[in-house]
Wavefront OBJ file of the C-alpha trace (Angstrom):
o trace
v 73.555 48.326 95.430
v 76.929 50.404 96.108
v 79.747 48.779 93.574
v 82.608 50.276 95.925
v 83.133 51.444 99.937
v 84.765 54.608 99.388
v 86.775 55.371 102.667
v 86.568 58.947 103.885
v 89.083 60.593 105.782
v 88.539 63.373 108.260
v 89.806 64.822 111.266
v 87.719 64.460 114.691
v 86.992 68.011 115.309
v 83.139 70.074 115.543
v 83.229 70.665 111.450
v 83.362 67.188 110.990
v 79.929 66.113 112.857
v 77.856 66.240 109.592
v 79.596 63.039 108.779
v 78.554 60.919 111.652
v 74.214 62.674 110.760
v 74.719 61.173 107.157
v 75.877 57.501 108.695
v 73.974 57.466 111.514
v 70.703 59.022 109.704
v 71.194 56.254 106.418
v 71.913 58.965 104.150
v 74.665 57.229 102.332
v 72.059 54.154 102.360
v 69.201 56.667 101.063
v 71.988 57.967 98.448
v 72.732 53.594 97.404
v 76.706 53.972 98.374
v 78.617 52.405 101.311
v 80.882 54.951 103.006
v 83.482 53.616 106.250
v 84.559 56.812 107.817
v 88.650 56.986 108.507
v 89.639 59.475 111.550
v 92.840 60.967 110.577
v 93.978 63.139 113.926
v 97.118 63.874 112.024
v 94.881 66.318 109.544
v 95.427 67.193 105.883
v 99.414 65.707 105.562
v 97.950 62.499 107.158
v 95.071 61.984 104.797
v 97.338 63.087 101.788
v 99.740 59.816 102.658
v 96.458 57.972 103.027
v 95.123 58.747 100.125
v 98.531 57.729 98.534
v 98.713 54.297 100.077
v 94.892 53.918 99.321
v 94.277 53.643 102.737
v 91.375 56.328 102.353
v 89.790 57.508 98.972
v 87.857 60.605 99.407
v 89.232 63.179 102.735
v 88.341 66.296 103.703
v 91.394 68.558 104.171
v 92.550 72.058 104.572
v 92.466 73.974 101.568
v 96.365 75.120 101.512
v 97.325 71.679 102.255
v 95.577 69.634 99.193
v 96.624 73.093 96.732
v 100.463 72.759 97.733
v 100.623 68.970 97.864
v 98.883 68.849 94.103
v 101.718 72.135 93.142
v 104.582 69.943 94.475
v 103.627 66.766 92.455
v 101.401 64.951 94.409
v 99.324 63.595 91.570
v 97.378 60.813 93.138
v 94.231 63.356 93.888
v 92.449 65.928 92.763
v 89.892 68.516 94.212
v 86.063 67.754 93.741
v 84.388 69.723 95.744
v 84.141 71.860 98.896
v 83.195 70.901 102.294
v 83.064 74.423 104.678
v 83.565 77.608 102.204
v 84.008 79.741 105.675
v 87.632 80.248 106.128
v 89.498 78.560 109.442
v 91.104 81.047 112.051
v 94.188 79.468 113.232
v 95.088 79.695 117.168
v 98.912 80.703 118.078
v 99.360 79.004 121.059
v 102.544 78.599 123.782
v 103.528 76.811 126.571
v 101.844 78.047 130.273
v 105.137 78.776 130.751
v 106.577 80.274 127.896
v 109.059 83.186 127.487
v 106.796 84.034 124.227
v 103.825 86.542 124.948
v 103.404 87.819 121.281
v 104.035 87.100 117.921
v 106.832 89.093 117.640
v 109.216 86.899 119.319
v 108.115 83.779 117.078
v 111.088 84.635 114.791
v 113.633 82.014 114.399
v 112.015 79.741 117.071
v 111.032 76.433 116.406
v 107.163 75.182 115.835
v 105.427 71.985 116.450
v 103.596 70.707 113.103
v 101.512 67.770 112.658
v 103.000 66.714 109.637
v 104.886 67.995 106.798
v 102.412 69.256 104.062
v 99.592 69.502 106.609
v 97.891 72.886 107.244
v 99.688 73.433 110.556
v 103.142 73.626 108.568
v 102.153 75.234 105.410
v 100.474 78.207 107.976
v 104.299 78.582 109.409
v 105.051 79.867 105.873
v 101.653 82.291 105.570
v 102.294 83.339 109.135
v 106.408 84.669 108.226
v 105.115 85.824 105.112
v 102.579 88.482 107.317
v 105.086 89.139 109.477
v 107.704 90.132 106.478
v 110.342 87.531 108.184
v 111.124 85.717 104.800
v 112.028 88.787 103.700
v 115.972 89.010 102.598
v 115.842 85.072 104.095
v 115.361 84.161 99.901
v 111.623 83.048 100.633
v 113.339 80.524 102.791
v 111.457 79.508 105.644
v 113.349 77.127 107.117
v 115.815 80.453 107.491
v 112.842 81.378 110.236
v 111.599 78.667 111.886
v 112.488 75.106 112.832
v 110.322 72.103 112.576
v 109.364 69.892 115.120
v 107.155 66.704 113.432
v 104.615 65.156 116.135
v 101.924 63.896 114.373
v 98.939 64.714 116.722
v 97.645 67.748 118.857
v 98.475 65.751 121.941
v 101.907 65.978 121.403
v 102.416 69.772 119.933
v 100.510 70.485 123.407
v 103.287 68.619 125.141
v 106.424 69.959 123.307
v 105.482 73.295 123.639
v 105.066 72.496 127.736
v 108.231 70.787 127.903
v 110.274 73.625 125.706
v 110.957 70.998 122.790
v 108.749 73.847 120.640
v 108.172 77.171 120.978
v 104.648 77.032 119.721
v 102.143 75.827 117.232
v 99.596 76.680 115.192
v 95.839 74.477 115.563
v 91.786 75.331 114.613
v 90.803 78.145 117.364
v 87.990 76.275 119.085
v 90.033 72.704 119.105
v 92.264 74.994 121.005
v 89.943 76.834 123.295
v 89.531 74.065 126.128
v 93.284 73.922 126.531
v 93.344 77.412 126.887
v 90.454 77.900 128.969
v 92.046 75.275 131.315
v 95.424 76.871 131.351
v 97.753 73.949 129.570
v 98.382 76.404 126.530
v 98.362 80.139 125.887
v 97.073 82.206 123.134
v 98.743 85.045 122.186
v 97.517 85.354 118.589
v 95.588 83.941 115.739
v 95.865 84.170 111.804
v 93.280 83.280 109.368
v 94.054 82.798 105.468
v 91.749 83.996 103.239
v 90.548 80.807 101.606
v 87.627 78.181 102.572
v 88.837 76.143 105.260
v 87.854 72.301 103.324
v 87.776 70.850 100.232
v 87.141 67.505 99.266
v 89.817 65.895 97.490
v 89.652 61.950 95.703
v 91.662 59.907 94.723
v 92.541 59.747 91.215
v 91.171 56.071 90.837
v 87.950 56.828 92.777
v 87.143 59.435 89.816
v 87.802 57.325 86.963
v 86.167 53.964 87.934
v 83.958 55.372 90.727
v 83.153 58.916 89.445
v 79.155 58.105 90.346
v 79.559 57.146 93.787
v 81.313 59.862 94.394
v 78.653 62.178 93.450
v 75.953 60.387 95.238
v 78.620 60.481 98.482
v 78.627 64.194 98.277
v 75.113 64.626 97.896
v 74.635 62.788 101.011
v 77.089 64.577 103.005
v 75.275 67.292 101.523
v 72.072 66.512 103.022
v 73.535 65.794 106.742
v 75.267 68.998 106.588
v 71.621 71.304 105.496
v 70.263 69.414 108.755
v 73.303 70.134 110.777
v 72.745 73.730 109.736
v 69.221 73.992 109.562
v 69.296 72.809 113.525
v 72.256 74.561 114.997
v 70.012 76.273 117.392
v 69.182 73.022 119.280
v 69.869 69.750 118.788
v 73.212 70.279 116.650
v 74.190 72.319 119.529
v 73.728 69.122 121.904
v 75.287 66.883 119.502
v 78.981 68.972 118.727
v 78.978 68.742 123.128
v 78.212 65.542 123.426
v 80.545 64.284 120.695
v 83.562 66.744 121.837
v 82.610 67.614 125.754
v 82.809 71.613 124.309
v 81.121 73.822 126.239
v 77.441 75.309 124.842
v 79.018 78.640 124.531
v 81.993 77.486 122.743
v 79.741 75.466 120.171
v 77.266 78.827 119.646
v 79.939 80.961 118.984
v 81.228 78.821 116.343
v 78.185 78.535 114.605
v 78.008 82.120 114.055
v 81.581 81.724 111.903
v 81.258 78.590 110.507
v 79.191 78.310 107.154
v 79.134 74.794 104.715
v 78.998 75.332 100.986
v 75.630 75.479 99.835
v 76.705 72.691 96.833
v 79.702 70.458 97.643
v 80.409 70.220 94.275
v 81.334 73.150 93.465
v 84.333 74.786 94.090
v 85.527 78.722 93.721
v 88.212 79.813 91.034
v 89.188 82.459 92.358
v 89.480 80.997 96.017
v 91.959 78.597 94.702
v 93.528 81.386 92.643
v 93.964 83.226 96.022
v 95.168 80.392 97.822
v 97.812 79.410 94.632
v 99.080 83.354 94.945
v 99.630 83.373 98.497
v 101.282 80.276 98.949
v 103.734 81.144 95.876
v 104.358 84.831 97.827
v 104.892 82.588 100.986
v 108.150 80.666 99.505
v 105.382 77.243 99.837
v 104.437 77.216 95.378
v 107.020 77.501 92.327
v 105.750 80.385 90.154
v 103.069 80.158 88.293
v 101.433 77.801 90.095
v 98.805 75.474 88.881
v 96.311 76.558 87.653
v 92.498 75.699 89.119
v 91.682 73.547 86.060
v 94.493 71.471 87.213
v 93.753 71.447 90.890
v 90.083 70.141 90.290
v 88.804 67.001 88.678
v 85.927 69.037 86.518
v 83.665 65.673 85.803
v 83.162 65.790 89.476
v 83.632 69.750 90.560
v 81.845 72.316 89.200
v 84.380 75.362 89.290
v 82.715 78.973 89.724
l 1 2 3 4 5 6 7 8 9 10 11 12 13 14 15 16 17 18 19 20 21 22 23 24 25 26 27 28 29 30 31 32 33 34 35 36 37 38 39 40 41 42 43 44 45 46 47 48 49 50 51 52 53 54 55 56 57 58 59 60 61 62 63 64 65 66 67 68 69 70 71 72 73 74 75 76 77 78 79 80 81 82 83 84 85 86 87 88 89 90 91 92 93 94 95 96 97 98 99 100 101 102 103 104 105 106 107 108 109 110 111 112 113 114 115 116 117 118 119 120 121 122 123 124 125 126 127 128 129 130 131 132 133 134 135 136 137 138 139 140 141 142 143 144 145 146 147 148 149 150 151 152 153 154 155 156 157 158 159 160 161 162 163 164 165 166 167 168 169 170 171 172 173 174 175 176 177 178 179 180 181 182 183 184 185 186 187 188 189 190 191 192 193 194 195 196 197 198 199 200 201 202 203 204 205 206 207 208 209 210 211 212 213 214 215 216 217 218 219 220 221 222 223 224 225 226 227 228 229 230 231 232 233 234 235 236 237 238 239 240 241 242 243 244 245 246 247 248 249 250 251 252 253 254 255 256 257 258 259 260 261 262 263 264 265 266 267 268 269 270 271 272 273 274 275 276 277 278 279 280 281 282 283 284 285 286 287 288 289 290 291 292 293 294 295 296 297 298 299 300 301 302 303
């Protein structure tokens, strides 16, 4: 029998199916652990606060999120593991009606994040960095943009329609149908180069719970080889029944989207990457953790 329910946070996009194969399909039965699944819409900054207030105790987040939360002292969770080693193209989108038509005009406007700390605000720093508009601003990027907080993609949609933002930054096919219907407009993408989710736990989870855990990612593990193995057919059905996306739309993601072969194990230099970017960005003090620190390493097996 299971000793604990370890709560898993995730967001409710296409990447996160291979959840609802391992509950629905008994795999965290099979694997003798009781899992509740936690939809945090908010993304990475969301589960980071939930994972604080114990509200969740194992998410799957973006991997510059969970690296510059744990570099700014958020010490309640460490990385075990990753989830989708492929990394995550980020849409730029605007308003239908927006005076912005490029990039190039993004300077010094103002951007609708989810949260603070969550991948859609950390990416306004990687996206000024590329651009070279932090430079002479100190590494300051609130010198470039301003923040508009909103909590869920409903609502960066909205401001960006009603000229309370200038634009925002969300996971390319989320995006798509709001593009393909006309509410937003793309006029450019960036994509870090990092895997796109780790797991992190919570710090308690690993040191009373440390077994569980490993038996919970070996049965995500499993769902995600069958989500894989059957992306021609019925995983193809299942992403467009879940998420109404088009078949095309779902196809042409699973020709960029590729799960880590073992969940627990997690690349050094990926994080070493993702530690040097973020510090170039203005996000990370110099030196920057290092990825012993990042990782819990009775869980994660770093490579």
């Amino acid at each position: 029998m299971a000793t604990t329910t370890i709560k898993i946070g995730y967001v409710p996009e296409h990447f996160s199916t291979p959840l609802y194969i391992a509950r629905d399909q008994g795999f965290f039965e099979e694997n003798s652990v009781s899992v509740q699944l936690v939809c945090c819409p908010g993304g990475t900054g969301e589960m980071t606060q939930k994972l604080q207030n114990r509200e969740i105790d194992l998410a799957i987040a973006l991997t510059e999120g969970l690296v510059a939360g744990i570099s700014k002292g958020q010490d309640w969770y460490k990385i075990v593991g990753t989830y989708v080693d492929a990394p995550l193209c980020w849409a730029i989108s605007t308003g239908s009606q927006s005076k912005h038509g490029s990039i190039d005009t993004l300077n010094h406007s103002k951007v609708a994040i989810s949260r603070y700390g969550s991948g859609s605000h950390i990416m306004a720093y990687v996206l000024a960095d590329q651009q070279g508009w932090l430079e002479g601003n100190n590494n300051n990027e609130s010198d470039v943009f301003g923040f508009n907080v909103l909590n869920n993609f409903q609502a960066m949609r909205d401001s960006v329609n009603d000229n309370s933002s200038d634009f925002f930054m969300w996971e390319t096919f989320t995006t798509k149908p709001y593009h393909d219907s006309g509410e937003v407009r793309r006029i450019g993408q960036i994509t870090p180069p990092w895997p796109a989710f780790l797991f992190a736990a919570h710090v308690d989870l690993l040191q009373n719970h440390a077994a569980d855990l490993q038996r919970t990612l070996k049965a995500i593990q499993k769902a995600t080889d069958l989500f894989v193995a059957q992306k021609e057919d019925t995983s193809v059905q299942l992403v467009m029944n879940i998420l109404n996306y088009k078949e095309e739309d779902v196809r042409n993601w699973f020709k960029t989207v590729s799960y880590a072969k073992d969940h627990s194990h997690v690349s050094s230099r990926a994080l070493q990457v993702t530690v040097s970017t973020l510090i170039k960005a203005g996000v990370v003090n110099a030196p920057g953790p290092s990825p012993e620190t990042l990782c819990d390493l009775q869980v994660a097996v770093l490579e």
